[in-house]
N, C-alpha and C positions, 0 to 999 in steps of 0.2 A: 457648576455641575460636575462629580466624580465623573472621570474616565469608564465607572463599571458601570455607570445609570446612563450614560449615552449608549455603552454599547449595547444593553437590556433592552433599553428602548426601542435602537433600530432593528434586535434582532425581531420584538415584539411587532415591529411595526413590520416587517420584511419576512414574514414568517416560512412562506416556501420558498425563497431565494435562498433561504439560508438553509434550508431542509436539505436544499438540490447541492449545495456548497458541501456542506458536512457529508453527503451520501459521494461527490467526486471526489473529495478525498480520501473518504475512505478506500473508494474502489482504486484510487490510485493506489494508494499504500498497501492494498491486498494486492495488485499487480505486481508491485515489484518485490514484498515478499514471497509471492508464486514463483517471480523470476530467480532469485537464488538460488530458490529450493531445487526448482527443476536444474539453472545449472547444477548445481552441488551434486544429484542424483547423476547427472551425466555427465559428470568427470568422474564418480565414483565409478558409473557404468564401465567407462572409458579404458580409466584404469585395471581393473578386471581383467578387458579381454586383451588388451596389451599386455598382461600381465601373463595369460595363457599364450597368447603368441609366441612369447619371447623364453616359453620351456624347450 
């Protein structure tokens, strides 16, 4: 039996275990692109007002 028709099968057979798998990844992977983002925004912040500081 192919590796793709086993995993078909289980996904077929396990259908919201794998719903609930695919939706925590996702939310993981939106977490830590959130987490960037927001760093990025506050170290631009950062920089800014240290930037006004040090006139």
């Amino acid at each position: 039996m192919k590796l793709s028709r086993l995993v078909s099968r289980e996904i077929l057979h396990r259908k919201i275990n794998f719903v609930i798998s695919v939706l925590g990844v996702a939310l993981a992977v939106a977490s830590v692109i959130a987490v960037f983002s927001l760093l990025s925004a506050h170290h631009t912040h950062t920089g800014e007002i240290l930037s006004l500081i040090h006139i």
